[in-house]
C-alpha positions in Angstrom: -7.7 -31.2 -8.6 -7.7 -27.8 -9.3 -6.2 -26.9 -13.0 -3.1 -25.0 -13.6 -3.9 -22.0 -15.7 -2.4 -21.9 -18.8 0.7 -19.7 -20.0 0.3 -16.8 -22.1 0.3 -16.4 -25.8 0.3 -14.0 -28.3 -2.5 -14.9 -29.7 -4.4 -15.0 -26.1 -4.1 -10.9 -26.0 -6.5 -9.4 -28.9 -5.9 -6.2 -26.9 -2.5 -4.5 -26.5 -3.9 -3.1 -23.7 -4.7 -6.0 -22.1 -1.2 -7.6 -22.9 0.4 -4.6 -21.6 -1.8 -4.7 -17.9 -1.1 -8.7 -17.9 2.9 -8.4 -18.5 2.8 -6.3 -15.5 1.6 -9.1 -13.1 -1.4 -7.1 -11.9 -2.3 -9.6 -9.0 0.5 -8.9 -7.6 0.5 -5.1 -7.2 -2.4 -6.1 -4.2 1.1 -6.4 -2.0 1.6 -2.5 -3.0 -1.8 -1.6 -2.9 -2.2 -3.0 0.8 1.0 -1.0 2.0 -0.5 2.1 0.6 -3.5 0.9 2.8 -1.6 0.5 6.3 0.3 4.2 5.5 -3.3 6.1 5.3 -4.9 4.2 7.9 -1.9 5.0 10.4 -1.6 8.8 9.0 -5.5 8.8 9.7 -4.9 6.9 13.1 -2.9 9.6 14.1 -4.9 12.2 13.6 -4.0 13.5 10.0 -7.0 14.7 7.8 -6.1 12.8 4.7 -5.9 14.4 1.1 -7.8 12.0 -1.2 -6.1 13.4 -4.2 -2.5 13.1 -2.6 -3.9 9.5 -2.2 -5.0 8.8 -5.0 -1.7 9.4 -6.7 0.3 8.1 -4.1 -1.3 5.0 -5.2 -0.2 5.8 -8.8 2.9 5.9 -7.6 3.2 2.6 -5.8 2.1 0.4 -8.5 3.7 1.9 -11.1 6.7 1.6 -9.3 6.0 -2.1 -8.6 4.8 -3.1 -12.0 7.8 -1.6 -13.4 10.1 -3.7 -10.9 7.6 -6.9 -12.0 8.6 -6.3 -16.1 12.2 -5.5 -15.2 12.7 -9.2 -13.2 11.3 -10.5 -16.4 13.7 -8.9 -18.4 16.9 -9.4 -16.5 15.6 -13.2 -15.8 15.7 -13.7 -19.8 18.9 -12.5 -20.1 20.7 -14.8 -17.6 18.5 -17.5 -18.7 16.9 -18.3 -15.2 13.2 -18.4 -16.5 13.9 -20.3 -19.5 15.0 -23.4 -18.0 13.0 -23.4 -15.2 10.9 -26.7 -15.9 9.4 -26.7 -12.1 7.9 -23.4 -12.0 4.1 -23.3 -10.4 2.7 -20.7 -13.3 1.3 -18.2 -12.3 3.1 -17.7 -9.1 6.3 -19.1 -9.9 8.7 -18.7 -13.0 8.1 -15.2 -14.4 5.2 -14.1 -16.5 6.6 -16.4 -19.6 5.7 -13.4 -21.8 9.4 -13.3 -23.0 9.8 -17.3 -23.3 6.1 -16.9 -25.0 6.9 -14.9 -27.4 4.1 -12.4 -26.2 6.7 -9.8 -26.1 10.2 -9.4 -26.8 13.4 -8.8 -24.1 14.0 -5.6 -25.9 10.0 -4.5 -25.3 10.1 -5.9 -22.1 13.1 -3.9 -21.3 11.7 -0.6 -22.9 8.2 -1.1 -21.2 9.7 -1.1 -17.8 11.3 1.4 -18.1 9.2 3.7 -19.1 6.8 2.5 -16.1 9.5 4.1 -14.1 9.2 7.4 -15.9 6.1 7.0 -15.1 6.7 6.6 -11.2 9.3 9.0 -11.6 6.9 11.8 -12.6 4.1 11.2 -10.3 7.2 11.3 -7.6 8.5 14.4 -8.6 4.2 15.8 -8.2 3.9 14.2 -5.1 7.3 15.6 -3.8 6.1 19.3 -4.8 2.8 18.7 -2.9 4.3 17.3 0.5 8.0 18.2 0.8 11.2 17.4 -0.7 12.7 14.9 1.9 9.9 12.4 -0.3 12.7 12.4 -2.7 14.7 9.8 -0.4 11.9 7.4 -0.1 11.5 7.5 -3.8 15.0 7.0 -4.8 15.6 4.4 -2.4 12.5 2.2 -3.9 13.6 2.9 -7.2 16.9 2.0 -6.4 16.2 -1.4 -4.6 13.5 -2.4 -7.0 16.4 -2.2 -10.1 19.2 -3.3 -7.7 16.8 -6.3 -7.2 17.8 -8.4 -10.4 19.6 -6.0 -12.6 23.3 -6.3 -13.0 26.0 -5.1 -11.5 24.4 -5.5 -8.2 21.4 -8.6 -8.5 20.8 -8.2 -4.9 18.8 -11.5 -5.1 21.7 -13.3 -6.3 23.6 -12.2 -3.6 21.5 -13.0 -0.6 19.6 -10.1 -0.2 16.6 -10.3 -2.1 14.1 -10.6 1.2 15.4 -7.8 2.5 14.6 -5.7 -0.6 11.2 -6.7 -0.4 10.6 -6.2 3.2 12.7 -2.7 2.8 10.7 -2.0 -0.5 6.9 -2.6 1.3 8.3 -0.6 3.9 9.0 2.3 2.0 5.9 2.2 0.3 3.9 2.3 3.9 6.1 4.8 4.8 6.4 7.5 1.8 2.2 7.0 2.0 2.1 8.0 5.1 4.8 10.8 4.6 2.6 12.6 1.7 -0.4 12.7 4.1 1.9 13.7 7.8 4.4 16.0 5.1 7.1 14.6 7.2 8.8 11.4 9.2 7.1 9.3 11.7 8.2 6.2 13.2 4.5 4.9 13.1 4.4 3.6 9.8 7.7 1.4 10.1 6.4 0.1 13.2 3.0 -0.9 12.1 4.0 -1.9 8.2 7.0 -4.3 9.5 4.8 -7.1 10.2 2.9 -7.2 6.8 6.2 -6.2 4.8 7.5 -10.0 6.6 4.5 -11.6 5.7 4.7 -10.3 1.7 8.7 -11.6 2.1 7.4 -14.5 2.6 5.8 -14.9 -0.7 9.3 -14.0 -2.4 10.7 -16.5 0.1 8.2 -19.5 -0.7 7.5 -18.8 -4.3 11.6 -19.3 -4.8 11.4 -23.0 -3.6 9.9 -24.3 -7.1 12.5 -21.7 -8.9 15.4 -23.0 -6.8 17.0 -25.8 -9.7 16.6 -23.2 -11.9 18.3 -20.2 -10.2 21.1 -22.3 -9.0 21.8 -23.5 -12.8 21.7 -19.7 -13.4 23.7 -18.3 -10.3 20.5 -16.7 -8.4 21.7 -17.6 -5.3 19.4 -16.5 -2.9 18.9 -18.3 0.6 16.5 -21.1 -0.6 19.3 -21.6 -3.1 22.3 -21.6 -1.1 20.9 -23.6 1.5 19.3 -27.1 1.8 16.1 -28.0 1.1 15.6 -29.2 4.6 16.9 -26.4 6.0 15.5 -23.5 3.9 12.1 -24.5 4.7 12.2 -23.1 7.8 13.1 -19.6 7.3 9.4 -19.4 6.2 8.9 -20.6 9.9 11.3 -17.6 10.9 9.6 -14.8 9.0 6.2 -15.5 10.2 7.2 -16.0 13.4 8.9 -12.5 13.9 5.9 -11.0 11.5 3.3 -12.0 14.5 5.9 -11.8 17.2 6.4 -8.2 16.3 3.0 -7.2 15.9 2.1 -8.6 19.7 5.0 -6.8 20.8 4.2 -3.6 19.2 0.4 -3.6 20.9 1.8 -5.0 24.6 4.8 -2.0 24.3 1.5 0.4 23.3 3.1 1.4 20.1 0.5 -0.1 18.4 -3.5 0.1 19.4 -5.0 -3.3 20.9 -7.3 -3.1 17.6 -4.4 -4.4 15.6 -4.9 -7.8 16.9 -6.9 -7.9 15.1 -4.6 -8.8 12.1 -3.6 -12.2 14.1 -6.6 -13.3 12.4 -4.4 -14.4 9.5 -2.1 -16.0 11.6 -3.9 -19.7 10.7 -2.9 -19.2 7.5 0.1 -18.4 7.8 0.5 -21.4 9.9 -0.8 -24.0 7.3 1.3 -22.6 4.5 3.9 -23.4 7.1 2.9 -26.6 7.6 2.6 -27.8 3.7 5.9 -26.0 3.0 7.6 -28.3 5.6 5.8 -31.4 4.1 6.1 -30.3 0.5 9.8 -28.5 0.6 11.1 -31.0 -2.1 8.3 -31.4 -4.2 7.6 -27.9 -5.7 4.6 -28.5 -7.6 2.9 -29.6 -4.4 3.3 -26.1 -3.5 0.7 -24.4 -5.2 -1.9 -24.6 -2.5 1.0 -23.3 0.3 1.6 -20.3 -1.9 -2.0 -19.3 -2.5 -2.1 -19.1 1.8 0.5 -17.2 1.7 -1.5 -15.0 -0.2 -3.8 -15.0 1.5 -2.5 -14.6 4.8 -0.7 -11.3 3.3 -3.5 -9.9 2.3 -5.7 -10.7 5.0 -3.1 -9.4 7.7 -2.7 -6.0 5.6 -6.5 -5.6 5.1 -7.2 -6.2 9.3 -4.4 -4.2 10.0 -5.5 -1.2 8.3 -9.4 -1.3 9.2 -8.0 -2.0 12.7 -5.9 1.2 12.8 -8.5 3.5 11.2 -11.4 2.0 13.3 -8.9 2.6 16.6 -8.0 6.4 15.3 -7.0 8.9 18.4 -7.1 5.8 20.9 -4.0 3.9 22.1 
């Protein structure tokens, strides 16, 4: 059996530096980096020359903006108490960072810290917007917008029922402001190819809320797995991935996509087994862990194919 890693501490980080990288979830900026990924390899697809430098801090941008949405859940979980008495979280992938309930940093640091990440992404927006053209701005206020909306009052989007449609809108807009900066204006293309991964990284919100769910109930988080049963909830994961690879067959049979991206189907198997142990396993979250980690992997695997696929495939259709 594999071991679960342990929380952190305070006295774990010798390094502020460190402490300050690990608060921010790094592993899970991969789901930003990949739809960074898809947008150049579509922009590139199509026929754009792509500035490295524009890419580069595009980038930048992306996961600042998501590391800063990652510290401000933390935050706005501590204050309505969801992460604190959430006794069936799967650490690391469930349940917050723990840095606040840890005493690695306090809700008034945490708060500060993500904030300023968003300076940060605000910045490196407003750079980007002067290199490509000012309808970026749109695309960078909407992300902002959703990523705070998220958990932060008045709005907690999650609570409300709308959490997986701020992720799949927020991985969206990352493919799509990418591919913007590069084509210096709208396409259709990157909505069409990034939709199936941005389902595929809901997923993981939609999964990793079935150990939370006691938790956010007790705290008023009520999201779908929440509000529904257990029985039930289980198989909008089936849902998601089904319209993830539903669309992305579509999209190459319509010709929207090239026949390369089939190539992302490889991950389908994955994406099926998580299925399956999340239908066994629905009521047991710690039995979980190993459905979450395919989900993972199925996320990133998709997003990785998907990309080489549509730079391998460049000027055919």
């Amino acid at each position: 059996m594999t071991m679960q890693p342990l929380e952190p501490t305070l006295e774990t980080f010798q390094n502020p530096l460190a402490l300050y990288v690990a608060a921010t979830r790094p592993a899970f900026l991969t789901a930003s980096l990949l739809a960074c990924l898809i947008g150049l390899a579509i922009a590139r697809h199509d026929g754009i020359a792509l500035n490295p430098e524009l890419a580069a801090v595009t980038l930048l941008f992306a996961l600042l903006a998501h590391a800063g949405v990652n510290v401000l859940n933390d935050y706005y979980d501590a204050l309505n108490g969801t992460d604190a008495c959430n006794m069936e979280r799967v650490f690391p992938f469930t349940g917050g960072s723990r840095f606040i309930q840890n005493g690695v940093l306090t809700p008034v640091q945490t708060r500060n810290y993500g904030f300023a990440l968003l300076f940060g992404v605000a910045l490196a927006g407003l750079w980007l917007m002067l290199r490509s053209a000012p309808q970026l701005l749109y695309v960078g206020f909407a992300g902002l917008f959703i990523g705070w909306a998220y958990s932060a009052p008045p709005f907690r989007l999650n609570s409300r029922g709308l959490g997986e449609l701020c992720v799949a809108a927020g991985v969206l807009l990352i493919t799509a402001g990418t591919d913007f900066v590069q084509r210096k204006g709208y396409a259709a293309a990157p909505f069409i190819a990034g939709l199936p991964y941005a389902l595929l990284v809901t997923n993981l919100l939609y999964i990793n809320q079935f150990p939370d769910r006691k938790a956010d109930t007790a705290a008023g988080k009520l999201h779908w797995v929440a509000r529904l049963d257990v029985q039930q909830a289980r198989w909008g994961y089936v849902l998601i991935v089904t319209l993830a690879y539903a669309w992305l067959l579509s999209s190459v049979v319509l010709g929207w996509l090239p026949v390369q991206a089939l190539l992302a189907l490889l991950a389908l198997p994955l994406s099926v087994k998580a299925a399956r142990l999340l239908l066994r396993h629905a009521a047991q979250p710690q039995q979980l862990g190993d459905a979450i980690k395919l989900t993972i992997a199925a996320m990133m695997m998709h997003g990785g194919l998907l990309a080489l696929a549509l730079i391998l495939s460049k000027g055919s259709t």
